[in-house]
PLY file of the C-alpha trace (Angstrom):
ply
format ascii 1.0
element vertex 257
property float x
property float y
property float z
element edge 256
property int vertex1
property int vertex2
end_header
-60.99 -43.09 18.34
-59.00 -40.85 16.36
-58.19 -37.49 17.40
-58.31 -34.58 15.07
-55.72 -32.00 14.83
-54.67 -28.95 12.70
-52.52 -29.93 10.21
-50.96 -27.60 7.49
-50.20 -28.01 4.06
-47.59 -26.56 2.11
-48.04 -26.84 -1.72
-52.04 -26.92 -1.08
-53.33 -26.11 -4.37
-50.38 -28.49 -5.88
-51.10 -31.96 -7.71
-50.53 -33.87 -4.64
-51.43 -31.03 -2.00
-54.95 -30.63 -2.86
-55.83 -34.34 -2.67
-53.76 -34.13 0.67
-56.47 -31.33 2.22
-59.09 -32.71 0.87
-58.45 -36.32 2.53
-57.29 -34.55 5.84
-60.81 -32.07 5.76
-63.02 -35.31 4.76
-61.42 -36.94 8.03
-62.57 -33.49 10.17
-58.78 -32.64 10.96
-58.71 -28.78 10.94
-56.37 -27.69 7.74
-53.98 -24.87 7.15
-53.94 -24.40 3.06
-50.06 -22.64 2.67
-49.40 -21.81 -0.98
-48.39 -18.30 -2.58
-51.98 -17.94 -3.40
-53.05 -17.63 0.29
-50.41 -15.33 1.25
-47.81 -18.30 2.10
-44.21 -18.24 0.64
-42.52 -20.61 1.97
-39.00 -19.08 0.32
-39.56 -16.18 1.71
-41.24 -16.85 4.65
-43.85 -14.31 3.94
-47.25 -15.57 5.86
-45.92 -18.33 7.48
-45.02 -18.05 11.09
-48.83 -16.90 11.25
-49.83 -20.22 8.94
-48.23 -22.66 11.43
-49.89 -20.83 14.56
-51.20 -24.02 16.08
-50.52 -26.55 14.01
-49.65 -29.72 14.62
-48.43 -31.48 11.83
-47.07 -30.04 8.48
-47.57 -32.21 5.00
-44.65 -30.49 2.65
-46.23 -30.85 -1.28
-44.56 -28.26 -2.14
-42.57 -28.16 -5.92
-40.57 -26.69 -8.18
-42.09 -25.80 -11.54
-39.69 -26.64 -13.74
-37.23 -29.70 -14.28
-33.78 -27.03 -13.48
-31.92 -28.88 -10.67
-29.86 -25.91 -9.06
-33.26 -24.10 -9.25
-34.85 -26.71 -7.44
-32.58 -27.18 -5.09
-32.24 -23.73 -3.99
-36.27 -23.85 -3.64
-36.01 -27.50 -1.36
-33.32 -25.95 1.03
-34.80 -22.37 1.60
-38.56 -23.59 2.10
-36.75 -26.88 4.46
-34.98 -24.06 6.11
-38.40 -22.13 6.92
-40.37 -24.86 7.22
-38.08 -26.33 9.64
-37.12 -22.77 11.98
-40.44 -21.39 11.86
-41.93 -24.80 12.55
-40.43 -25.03 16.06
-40.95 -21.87 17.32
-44.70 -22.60 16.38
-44.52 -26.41 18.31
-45.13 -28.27 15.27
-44.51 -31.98 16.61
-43.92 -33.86 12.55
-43.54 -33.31 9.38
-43.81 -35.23 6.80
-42.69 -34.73 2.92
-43.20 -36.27 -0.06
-40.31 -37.56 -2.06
-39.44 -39.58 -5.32
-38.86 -43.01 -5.68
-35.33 -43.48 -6.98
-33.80 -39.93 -6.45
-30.93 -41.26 -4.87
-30.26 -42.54 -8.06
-29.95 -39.67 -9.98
-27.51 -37.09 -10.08
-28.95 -34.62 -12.17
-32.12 -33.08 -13.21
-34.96 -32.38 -10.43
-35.20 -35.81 -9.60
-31.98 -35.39 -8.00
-32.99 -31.99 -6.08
-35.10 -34.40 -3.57
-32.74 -35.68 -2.62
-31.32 -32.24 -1.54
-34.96 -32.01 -0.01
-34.08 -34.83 2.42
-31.69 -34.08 3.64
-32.49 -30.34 4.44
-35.42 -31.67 5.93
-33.79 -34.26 8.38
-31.19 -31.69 9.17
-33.59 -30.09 11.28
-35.04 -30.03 14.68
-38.45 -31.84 13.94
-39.22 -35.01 13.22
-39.48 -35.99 9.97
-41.59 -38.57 7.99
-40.50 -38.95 4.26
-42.10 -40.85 1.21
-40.55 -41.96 -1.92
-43.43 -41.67 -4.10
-43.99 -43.24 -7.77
-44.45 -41.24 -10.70
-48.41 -39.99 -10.63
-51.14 -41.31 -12.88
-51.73 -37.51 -13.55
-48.10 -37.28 -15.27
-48.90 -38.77 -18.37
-51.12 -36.11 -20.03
-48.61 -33.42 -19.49
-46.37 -35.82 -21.30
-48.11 -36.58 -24.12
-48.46 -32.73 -24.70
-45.20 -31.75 -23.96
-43.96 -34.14 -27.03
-46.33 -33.52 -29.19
-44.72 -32.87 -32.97
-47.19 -32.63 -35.07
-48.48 -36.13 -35.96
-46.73 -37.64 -33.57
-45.78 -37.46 -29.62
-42.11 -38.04 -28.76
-42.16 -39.70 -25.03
-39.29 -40.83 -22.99
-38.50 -44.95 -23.06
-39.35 -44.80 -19.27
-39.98 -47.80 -16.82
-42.34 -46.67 -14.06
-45.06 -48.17 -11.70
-47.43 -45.00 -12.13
-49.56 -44.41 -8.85
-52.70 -41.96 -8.46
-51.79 -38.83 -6.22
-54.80 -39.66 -4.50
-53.72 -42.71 -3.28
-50.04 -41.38 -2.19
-52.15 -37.98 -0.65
-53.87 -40.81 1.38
-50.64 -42.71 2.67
-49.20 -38.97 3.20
-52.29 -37.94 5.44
-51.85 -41.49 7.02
-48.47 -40.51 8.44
-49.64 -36.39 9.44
-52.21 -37.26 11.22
-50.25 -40.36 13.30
-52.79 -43.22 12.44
-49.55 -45.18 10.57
-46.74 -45.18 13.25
-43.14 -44.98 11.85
-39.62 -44.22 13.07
-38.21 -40.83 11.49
-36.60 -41.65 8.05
-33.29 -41.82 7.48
-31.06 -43.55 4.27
-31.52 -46.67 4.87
-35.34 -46.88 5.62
-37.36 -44.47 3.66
-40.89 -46.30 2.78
-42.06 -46.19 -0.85
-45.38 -46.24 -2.71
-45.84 -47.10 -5.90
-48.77 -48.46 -8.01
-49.87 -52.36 -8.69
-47.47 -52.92 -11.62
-44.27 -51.78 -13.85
-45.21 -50.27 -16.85
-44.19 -48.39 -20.49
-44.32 -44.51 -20.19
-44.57 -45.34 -23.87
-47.84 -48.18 -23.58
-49.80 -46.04 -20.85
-49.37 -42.95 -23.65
-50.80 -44.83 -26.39
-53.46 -46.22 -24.27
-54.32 -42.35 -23.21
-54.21 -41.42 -27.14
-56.62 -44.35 -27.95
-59.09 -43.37 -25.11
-59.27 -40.05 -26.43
-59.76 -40.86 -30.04
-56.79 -39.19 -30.45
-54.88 -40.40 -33.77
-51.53 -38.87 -32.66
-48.75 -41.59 -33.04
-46.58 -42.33 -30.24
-42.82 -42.79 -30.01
-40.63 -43.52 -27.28
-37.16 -42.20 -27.52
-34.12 -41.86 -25.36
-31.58 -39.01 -25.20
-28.09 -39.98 -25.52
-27.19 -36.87 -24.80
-28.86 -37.17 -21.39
-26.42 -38.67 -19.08
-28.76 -40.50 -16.95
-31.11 -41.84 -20.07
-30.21 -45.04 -19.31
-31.65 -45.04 -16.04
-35.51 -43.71 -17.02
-35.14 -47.21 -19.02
-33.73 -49.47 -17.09
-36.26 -49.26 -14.12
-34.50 -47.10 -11.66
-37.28 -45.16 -10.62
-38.99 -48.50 -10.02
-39.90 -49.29 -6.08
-38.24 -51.66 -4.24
-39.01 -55.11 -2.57
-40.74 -53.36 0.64
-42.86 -50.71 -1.35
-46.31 -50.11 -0.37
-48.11 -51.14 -3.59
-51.51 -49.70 -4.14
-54.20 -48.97 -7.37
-55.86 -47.70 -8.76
-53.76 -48.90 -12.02
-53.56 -46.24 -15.14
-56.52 -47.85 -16.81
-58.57 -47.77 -13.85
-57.61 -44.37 -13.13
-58.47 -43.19 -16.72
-62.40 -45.13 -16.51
-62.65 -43.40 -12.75
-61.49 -39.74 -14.68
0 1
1 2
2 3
3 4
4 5
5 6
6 7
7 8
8 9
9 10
10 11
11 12
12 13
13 14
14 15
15 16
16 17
17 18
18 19
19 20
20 21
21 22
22 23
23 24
24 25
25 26
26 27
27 28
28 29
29 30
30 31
31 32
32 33
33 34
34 35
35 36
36 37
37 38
38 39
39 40
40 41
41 42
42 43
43 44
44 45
45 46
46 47
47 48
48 49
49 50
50 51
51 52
52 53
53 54
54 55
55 56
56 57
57 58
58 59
59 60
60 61
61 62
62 63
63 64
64 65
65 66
66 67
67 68
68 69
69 70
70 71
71 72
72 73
73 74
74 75
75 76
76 77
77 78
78 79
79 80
80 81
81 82
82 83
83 84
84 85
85 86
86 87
87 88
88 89
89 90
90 91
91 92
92 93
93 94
94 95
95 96
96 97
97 98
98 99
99 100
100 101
101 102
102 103
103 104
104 105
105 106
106 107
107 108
108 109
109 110
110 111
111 112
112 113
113 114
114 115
115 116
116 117
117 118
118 119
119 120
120 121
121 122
122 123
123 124
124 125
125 126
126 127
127 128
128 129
129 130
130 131
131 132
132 133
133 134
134 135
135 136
136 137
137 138
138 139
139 140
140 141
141 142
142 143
143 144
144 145
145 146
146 147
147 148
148 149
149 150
150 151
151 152
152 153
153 154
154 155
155 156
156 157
157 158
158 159
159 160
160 161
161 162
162 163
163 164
164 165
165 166
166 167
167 168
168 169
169 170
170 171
171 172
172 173
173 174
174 175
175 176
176 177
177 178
178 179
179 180
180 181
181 182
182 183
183 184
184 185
185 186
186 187
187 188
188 189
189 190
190 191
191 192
192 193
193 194
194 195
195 196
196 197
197 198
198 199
199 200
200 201
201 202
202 203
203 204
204 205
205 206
206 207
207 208
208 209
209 210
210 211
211 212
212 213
213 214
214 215
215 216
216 217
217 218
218 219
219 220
220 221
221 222
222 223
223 224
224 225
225 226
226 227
227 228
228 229
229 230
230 231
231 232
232 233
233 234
234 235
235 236
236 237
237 238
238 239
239 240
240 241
241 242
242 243
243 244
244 245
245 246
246 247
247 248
248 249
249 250
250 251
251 252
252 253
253 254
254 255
255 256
């Protein structure tokens, strides 16, 4: 029988975070919701030595807004600093954190910053689960918009093996609430989860354009500028041979939305 336990959740309202309560609340555990909105700062600190009164577990969803690595990093290492410190002196026995498949890859941008993450996070006195998560199903919209030029929508030439948050909030509850036993991460064995199959950032756009009706032509390009473009196309944020592979797949997850 499983037991049920209070289990916070930084990032709550996030894109991963809310699917991460709501999985946890539908299994009866007791959740914490930390995000600004609630009175939590995890940068700060502001709210949260009362937040982790109790708890258990901690799930850390939280993110950086936008794609600035120093920014980002300087958000990963204060709230892994807090989470950490303030963490222990409330008895919090894991945590576990949601990464990025392939940051270890990357040197710049906010990929990179998670990597930063990590390591804060395993610097610290509690245990610590990580997972290298795909890109999200719920990634491609924002894409689409954010390239939008009139008549036509500029996307990156990206390999990926998109995944639905749902399904990584799932795996991520899996490991809070001790129903999947693992060793603490470290380099060398950080699990992944990714979705059934490698795909085009620049198919699974068009395919979102055509289900909408919408006539807006889609392009994939590919920064030269970018020092790391190469990498988006040559499948390094693909998962590797011991991934957890799981669906729904991007069509599925567009009939189910």
């Amino acid at each position: 029988m499983q037991t049920h336990s209070k289990i916070a959740v930084a990032g709550a309202t996030g894109r991963v975070g809310r699917h991460v309560v709501e999985v946890l609340e539908e299994a009866g555990h007791d959740v914490v919701r930390m995000s600004r909105s609630s009175g939590v700062n995890v940068v700060t600190g502001e709210g949260l030595s009362e937040a982790l009164r109790g708890v258990d577990s901690l799930v850390d969803a939280a993110s950086w807004p936008t794609p600035d690595q120093e920014a980002a990093t300087e958000f990963f290492i204060a709230s892994s600093r807090n989470l950490q410190e303030m963490g222990e002196r409330a008895g919090v026995q894991r945590i576990v954190v949601v990464s990025i498949i392939g940051a270890d890859r990357f040197t710049t941008g906010y990929i990179a910053s998670k990597v930063a993450h990590e390591r804060a996070m395993q610097f610290g006195p509690i245990p610590v689960r990580i997972l290298r998560a795909a890109q999200f199903h719920e990634f491609v919209p924002p894409f689409v918009e954010w390239g939008r030029q009139g008549d036509v929508c500029y996307v990156p030439q990206m390999r990926t093996q998109l995944v639905a948050a749902r399904t990584v909030a799932e795996a991520l509850a899996d490991l809070a609430n001790g129903s999947t036993p693992a060793p603490e991460s470290s380099a060398a064995t950080i699990p992944e989860i990714a979705g059934p199959r490698d795909e085009s950032l620049v198919d699974v756009a068009r395919l979102l354009a055509a289900r909408r009706g919408d006539s807006v032509r889609i392009e994939g390009v590919s920064d030269p500028a970018d020092p790391e473009h190469a990498l988006w196309a040559s499948g390094a944020l693909l998962p590797g041979p011991d991934a957890v592979l799981a669906g729904p797949t991007f069509e599925q997850w567009l009939d189910s939305a």
